[in-house]
N, C-alpha and C positions, 0 to 999 in steps of 0.2 A: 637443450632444455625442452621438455615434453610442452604442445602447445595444447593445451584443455583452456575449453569453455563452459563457464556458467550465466547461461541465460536467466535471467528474470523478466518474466513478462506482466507487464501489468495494463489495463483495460480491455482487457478481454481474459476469459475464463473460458476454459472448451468444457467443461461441466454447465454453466449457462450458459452458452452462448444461444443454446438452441431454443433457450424460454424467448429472447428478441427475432432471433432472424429462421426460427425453423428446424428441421433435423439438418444437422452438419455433420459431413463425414471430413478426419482427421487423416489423410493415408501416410502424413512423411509422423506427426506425430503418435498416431495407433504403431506404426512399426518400430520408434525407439521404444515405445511402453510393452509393444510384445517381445522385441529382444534384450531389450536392457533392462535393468529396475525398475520399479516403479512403488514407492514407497509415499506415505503418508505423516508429514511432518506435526510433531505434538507442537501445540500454539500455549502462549503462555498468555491467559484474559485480557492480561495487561499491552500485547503486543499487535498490531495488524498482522494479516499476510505478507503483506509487501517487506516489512520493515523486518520483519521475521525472517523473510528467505533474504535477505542482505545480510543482516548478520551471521545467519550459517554460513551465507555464500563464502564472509570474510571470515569465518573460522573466530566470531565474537561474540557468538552467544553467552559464552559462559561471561560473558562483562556486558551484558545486556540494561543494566541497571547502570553502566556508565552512557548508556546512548540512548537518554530519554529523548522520545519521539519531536515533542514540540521545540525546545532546547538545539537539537541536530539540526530541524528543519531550520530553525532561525537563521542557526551557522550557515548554512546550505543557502538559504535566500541573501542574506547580508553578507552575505564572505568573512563574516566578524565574528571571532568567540562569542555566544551569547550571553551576557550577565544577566542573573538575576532568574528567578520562580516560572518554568513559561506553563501554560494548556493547550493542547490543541483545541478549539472550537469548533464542532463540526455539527453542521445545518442537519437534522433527520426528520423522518414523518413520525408521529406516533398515531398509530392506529389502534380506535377503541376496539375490544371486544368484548363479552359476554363479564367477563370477569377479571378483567387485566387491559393495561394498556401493551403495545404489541413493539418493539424497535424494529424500522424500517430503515436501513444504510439505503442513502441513497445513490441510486447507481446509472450509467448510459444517458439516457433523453430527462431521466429525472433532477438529475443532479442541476444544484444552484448553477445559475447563468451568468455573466459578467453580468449586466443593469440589474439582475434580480440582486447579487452583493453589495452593487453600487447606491439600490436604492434601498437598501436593508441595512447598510452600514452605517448612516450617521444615527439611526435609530439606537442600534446598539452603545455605539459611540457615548451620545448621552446619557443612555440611564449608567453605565459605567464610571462615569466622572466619581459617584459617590461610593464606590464600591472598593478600591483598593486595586484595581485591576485597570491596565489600556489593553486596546485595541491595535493589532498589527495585522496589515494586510500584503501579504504576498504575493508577488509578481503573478504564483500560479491560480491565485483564488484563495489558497489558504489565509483564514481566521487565526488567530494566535494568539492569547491572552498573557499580559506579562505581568508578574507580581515582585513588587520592591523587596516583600517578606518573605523567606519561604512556608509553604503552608503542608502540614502533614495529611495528608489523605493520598488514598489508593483508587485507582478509576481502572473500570475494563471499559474495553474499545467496544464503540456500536456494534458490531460483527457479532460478537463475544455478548451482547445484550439482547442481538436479535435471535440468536441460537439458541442462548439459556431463559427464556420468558418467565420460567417457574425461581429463579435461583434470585439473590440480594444483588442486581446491578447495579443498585445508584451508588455515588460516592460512601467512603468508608475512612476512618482515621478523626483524628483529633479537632482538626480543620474542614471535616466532610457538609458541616451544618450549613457553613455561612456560604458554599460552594452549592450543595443543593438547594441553598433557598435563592441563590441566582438562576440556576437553570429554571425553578418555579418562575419566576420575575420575568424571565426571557420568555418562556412559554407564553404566557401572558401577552406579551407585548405584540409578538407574531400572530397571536390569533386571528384578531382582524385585521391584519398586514393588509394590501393591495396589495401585495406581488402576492398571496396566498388567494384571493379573490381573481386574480388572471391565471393561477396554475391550474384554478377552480374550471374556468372556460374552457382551458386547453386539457383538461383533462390529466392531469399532474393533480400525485399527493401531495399536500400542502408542507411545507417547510415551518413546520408548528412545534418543533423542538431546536436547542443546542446541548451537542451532547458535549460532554468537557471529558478529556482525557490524554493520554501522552502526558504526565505531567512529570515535574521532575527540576534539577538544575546539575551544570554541566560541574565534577570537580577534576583533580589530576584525572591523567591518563596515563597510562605506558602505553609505550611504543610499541605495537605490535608490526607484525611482516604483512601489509597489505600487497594482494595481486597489484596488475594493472588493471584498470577500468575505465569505462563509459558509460555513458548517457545522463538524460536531463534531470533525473529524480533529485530533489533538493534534499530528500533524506540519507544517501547515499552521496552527495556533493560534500555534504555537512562533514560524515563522519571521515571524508579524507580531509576538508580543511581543516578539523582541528588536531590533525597530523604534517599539515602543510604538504600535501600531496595533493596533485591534480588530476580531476575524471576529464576524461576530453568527451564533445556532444557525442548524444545519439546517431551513429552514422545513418543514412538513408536505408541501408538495405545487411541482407549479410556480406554480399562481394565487399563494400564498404567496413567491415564488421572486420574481415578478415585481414584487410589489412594491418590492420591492428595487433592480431593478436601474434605474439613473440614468445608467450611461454604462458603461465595462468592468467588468464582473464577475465574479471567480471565484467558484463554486460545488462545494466537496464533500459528496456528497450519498452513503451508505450504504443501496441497496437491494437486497432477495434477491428479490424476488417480480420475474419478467418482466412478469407481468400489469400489474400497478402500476408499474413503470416504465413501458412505452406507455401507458397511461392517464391515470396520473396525474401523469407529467412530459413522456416526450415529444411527447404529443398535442396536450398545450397550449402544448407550446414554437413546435410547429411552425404550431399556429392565428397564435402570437406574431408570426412570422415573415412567415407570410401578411399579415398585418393592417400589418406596417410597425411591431409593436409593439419586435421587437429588430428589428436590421437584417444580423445575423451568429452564428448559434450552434455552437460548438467541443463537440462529444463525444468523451470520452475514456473507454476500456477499456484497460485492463492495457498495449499496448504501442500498440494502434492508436488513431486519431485521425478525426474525423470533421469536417469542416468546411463547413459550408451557410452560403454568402449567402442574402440574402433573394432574390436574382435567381435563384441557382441554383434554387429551387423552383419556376418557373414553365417551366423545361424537362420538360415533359411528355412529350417522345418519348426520356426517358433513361429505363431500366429500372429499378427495384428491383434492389437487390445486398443480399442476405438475407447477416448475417454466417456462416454457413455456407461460402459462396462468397469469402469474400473473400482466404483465403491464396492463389487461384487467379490474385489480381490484381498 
């Protein structure tokens, strides 16, 4: 059996990476995007990046609408079919400008903090008692709002709101009313927060919005052919427990990585440091590759796609394409 890898990476972007830490040079990454593929995946408003390239990864796009985002994650956090309406809840800045207000996903140093949740949640907690809606907090930070009824509206993800500024982002459908006059409510409530009045100090955009989205509830499933798989992502945990199939953790490194893989494998793997990624995963993927050890490995960032045969790396008169350059492509 052919052993291919598809990496998913997520907190860290080599397209930003260089707006935090400076110009970053990519050399094991630039050389799979100059010999192999390098294609750009369409996103559907409705889906993250992340949750996006898992679904391609697993060949389930086209059943995208059976793995709604908040719903998965539940599974994924509880280890328990989720019952019942879920949302994801997700903390963002709104910044005013001239003629619009602006979505800011928040991201790296910005993002909510364990005490800032801690002390942001019973607030939440209470004005929700009257609403139809609780509150669920996940092990990793995530927000999750659960509804006894199911409610008809359609949400795109902050990503998808902070791109499109000019297009209809707020909620949409039959049920969209009494869901934006929440977010209105929450707004509110955050405005003069103390954790926004110390983000204020520390020079942090304030967390003065919830955006609601992922929404959805879980019905049949078929059974489809999942790979094998790893890592900690609760959205990706989810969709194999509610197949009764297990990810094993994130291992430490690729040496780690490798041992694992036996024939197709997905890998979600969580890292910030560039340095540590070329070093300590894609340097040795690509030794991997050279060697005959995989014979295919699949890189994934936020919307683009990387794909290296083991052949394609023995085209030496192809250039390096540094992700920098690659919206040019």
């Amino acid at each position: 059996m052919l052993k291919t890898l598809t990496l998913i990476i997520s907190g860290l972007n080599p397209l930003r990476a260089a707006d935090q830490t400076g110009a970053v040079e990519w050399p094991q990454l630039a050389r799979f995007a100059g010999r192999g593929s390098l294609s750009k995946r369409a996103l559907d408003p409705r889906q993250d990046a992340l949750h996006a390239g898992i679904l391609d990864a697993l060949q389930l796009h086209a059943s995208a609408d059976q793995y709604p985002s908040a719903a998965v994650i539940r599974t994924g956090l509880s280890g328990q079919r989720a019952d019942g309406f879920w949302l994801r809840a997700q903390p963002i800045h709104f910044a005013a400008g001239l003629d619009r207000l602006t979505t800011v996903p928040l991201r790296g140093q910005a993002r909510m903090s364990v005490a800032e949740r801690e002390s942001l949640t019973p607030t939440i907690v209470d004005h929700l008692q009257s609403t139809g809606f609780e509150l669920h907090v996940g092990a990793d930070g995530e927000w999750l709002l659960r509804s006894e009824a199911p409610l008809q509206v359609q949400t795109v993800t902050p990503e998808f709101a902070a791109a499109n500024p000019g297009e209809d982002i707020l909620p949409r459908g039959r049920d969209a009313g009494g869901l934006r006059r929440l977010m209105t409510e929450l707004q509110m409530l955050l405005h003069e927060h103390p954790v926004n009045t110390q983000r204020q100090r520390r020079g942090l955009p304030a967390l003065n919005a919830i955006w609601m989205h992922g929404e959805g509830m879980l019905s049949d499933l078929s059974t489809p052919s999942l790979p094998a798989a790893c890592g900690d992502d609760v959205y990706l945990r989810g969709i194999y427990r509610l197949h009764d199939r297990l990810v094993t953790s994130q291992p430490a490194d690729a040496a780690g990585l490798l041992t694992q893989v036996a024939g197709p494998t997905v890998a979600a793997i969580d890292v910030a440091n560039p340095g540590a990624l070329e070093t300590q995963w894609l340097a040795p993927l690509s030794r991997a590759l050279m060697s005959g050890a995989l014979s295919k490995l699949t890189v994934m960032f936020d919307t683009w796609q990387v794909v290296t045969p083991r052949a394609a790396l023995f085209k030496f008169w192809r250039r390096d394409l540094q992700p920098a350059n690659w919206g040019a492509c």
